[in-house]
C-alpha positions in Angstrom: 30.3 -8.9 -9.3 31.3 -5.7 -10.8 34.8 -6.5 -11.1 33.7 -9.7 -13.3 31.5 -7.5 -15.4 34.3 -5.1 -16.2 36.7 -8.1 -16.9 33.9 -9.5 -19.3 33.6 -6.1 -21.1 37.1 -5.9 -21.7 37.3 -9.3 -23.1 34.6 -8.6 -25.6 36.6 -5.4 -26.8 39.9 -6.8 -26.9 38.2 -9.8 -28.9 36.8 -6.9 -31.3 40.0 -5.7 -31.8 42.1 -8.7 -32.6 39.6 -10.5 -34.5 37.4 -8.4 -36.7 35.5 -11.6 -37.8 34.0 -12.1 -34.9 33.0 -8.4 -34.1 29.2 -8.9 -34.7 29.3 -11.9 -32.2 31.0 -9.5 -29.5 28.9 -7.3 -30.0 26.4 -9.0 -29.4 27.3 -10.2 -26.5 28.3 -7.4 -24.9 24.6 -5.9 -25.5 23.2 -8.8 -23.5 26.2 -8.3 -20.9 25.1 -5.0 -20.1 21.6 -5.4 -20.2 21.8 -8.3 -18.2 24.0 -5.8 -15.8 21.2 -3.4 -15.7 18.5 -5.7 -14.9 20.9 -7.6 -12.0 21.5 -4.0 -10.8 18.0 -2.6 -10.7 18.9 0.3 -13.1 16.1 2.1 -13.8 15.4 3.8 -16.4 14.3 7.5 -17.1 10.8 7.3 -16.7 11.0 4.6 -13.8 13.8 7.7 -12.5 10.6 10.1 -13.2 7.9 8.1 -11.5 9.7 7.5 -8.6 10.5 11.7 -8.3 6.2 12.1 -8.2 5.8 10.0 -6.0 5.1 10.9 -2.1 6.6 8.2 -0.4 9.3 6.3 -2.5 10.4 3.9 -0.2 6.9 1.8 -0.7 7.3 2.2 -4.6 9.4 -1.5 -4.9 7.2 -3.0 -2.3 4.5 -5.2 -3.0 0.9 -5.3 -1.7 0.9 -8.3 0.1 4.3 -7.3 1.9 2.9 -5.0 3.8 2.5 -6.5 7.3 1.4 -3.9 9.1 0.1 -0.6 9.6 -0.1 1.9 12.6 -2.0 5.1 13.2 -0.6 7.5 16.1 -2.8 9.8 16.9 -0.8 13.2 17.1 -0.9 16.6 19.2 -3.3 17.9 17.1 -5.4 14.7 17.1 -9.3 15.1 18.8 -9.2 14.7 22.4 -9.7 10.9 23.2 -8.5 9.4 19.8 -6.8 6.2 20.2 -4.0 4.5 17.9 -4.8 2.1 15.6 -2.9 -1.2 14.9 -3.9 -3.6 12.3 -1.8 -6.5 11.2 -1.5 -8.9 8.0 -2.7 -12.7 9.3 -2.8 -15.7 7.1 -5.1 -15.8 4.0 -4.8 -12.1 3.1 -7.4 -11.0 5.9 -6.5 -8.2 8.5 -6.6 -8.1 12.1 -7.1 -4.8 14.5 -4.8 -5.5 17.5 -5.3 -2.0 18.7 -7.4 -0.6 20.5 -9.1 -3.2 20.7 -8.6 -7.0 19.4 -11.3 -7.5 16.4 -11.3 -8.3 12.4 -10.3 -5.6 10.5 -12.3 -4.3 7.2 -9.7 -6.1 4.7 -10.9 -3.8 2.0 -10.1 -0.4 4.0 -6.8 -1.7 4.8 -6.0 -2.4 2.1 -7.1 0.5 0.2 -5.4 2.2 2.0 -1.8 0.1 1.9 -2.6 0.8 -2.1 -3.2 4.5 -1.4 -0.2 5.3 0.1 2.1 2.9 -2.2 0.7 5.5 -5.3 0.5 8.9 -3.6 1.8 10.9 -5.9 2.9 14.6 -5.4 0.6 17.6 -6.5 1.7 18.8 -9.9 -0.3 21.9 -9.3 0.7 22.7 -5.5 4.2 21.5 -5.7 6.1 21.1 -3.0 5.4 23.7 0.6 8.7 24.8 2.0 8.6 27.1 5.6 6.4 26.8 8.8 4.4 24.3 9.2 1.6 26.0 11.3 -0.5 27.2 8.9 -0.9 23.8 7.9 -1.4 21.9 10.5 1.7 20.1 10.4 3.8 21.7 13.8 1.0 19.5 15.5 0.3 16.5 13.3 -3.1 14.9 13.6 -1.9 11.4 13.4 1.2 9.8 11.9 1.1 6.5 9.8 4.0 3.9 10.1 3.7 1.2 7.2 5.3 -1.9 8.0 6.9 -4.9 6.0 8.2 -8.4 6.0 10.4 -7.9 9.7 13.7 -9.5 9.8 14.4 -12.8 11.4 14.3 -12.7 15.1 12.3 -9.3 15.1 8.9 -8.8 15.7 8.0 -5.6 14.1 11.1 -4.1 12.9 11.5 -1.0 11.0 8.6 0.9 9.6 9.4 1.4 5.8 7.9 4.3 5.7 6.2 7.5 7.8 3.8 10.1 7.1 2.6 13.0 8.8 -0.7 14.1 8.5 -2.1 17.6 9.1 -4.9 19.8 8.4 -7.6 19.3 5.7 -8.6 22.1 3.9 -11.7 21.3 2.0 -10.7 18.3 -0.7 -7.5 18.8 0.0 -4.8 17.3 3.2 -1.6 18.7 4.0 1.0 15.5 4.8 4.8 15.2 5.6 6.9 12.2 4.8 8.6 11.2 7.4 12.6 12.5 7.6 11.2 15.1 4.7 10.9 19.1 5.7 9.0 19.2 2.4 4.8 19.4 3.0 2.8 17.8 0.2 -0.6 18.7 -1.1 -2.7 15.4 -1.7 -6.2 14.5 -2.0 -7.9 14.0 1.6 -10.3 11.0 0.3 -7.3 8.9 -0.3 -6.3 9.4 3.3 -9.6 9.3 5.2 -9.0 6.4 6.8 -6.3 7.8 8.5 -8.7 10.3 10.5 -11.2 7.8 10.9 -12.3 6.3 14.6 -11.3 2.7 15.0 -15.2 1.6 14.5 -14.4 2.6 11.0 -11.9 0.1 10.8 -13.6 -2.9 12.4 -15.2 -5.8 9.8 -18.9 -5.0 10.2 -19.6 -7.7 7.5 -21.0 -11.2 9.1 -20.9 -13.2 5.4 -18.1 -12.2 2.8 -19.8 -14.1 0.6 -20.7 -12.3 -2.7 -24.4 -12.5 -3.6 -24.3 -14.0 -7.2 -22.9 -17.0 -5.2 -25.7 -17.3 -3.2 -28.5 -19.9 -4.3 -30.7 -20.0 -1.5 -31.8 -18.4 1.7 -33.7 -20.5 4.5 -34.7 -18.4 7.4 -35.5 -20.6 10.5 -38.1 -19.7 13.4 -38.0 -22.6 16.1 -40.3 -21.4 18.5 -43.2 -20.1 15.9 -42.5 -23.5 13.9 -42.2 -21.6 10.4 -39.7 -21.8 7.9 -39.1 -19.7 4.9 -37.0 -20.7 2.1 -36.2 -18.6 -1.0 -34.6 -20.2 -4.1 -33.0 -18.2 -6.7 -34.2 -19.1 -10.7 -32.1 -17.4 -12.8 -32.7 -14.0 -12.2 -34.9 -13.8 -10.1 -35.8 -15.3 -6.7 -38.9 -17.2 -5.5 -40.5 -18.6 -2.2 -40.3 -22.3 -1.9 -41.5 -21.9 1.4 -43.9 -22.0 2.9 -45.9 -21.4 -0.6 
């Protein structure tokens, strides 16, 4: 491909050259060539070049939402005693499922709050970036380490994470983190992260409806054995019994 795009630019200059009528037309087209080029390429541009520098974890910047597949939490030396890994996966339909520890519907919206969390961590302006030992913060003995997942090959079930991040020792608002294959330790925000520190009861889908409640129009509560039934109605704003007045 590059090799045709060099042949085509040297047409359009050699066309310049030898026939100054159509110069405009050449130019023209080599304008579109290389912006074509650029855009086939994925050449970014300076402040694509400058948002991808702030942010944490780069590798998740080109990757969309709903190609994250799957996330894993492993719990880490400094972890409380008795914490657990967490494993949630991407099913059909958007929704999540925990696979470990146990097998149960996740909480779709911490998932993925989190996948959208760590996609956009950007690097503190105002810490900048930690160089030396890690002790101090918490980072020789990470608490946990997440792996974020995408679309896996063909023929593999997993595959490679696309990312990895450390975590290690809040400090008040704020959590000390390492990307994964970086000796650099970052200064973010801890409620972005809490999830990652939370038991897997936090994770679980404690909802038993996700239905909103301007969709619902009525309520009818059932009592076989006393042989009474209550029914509310929404009117408009505002809701009144039916039953059993």
């Amino acid at each position: 491909f590059d090799l045709v795009f060099v042949l085509a630019i040297t047409e359009c200059t050699t066309l310049m050259s030898h026939h100054p009528s159509w110069s405009g037309l050449a130019q023209g087209l080599l304008v579109l060539g290389v912006l074509w080029w650029a855009d086939y390429a994925k050449v970014r541009t300076r402040k694509e070049q400058q948002e991808l520098l702030n942010r944490l974890i780069p590798e998740l910047v080109d990757t969309p939402l709903n190609e994250v597949r799957r996330i894993e939490v492993d719990p880490g030396p400094g972890a409380p005693e008795g914490a657990k890994p967490i494993v949630v996966e991407r099913r059909e339909g958007g929704s999540w499922q925990m696979t470990r520890p146990t097998d149960a519907a996740a909480d779709a919206n911490l998932v993925e709050t989190l996948a959208r969390n760590l996609k956009e961590l950007r690097k503190s302006a105002d810490a900048g970036t930690i160089h030396g030992d890690p002790t101090p913060y918490g980072l020789d003995k990470p608490t946990a380490t997440v792996k974020v997942f995408g679309v896996p090959a063909k023929g593999e079930s997993a595959g490679r994470p696309l990312a990895t991040l450390d975590v290690g020792k809040k400090d008040g608002k704020r959590l000390y983190v390492r990307p994964g294959g970086d000796s650099g330790i970052e200064v973010v925000d801890a409620v972005l992260l809490e999830a990652l520190t939370s038991p897997p009861t936090r994770w679980r889908d404690t909802a038993l409806f996700h239905v909103p409640s301007f969709r619902v129009g009525e309520v009818a509560v059932r009592e076989p054995n006393a042989g009474r039934e209550i029914d509310l109605r929404r009117d408009e704003r505002h809701w009144r019994i039916a039953q059993p007045i």
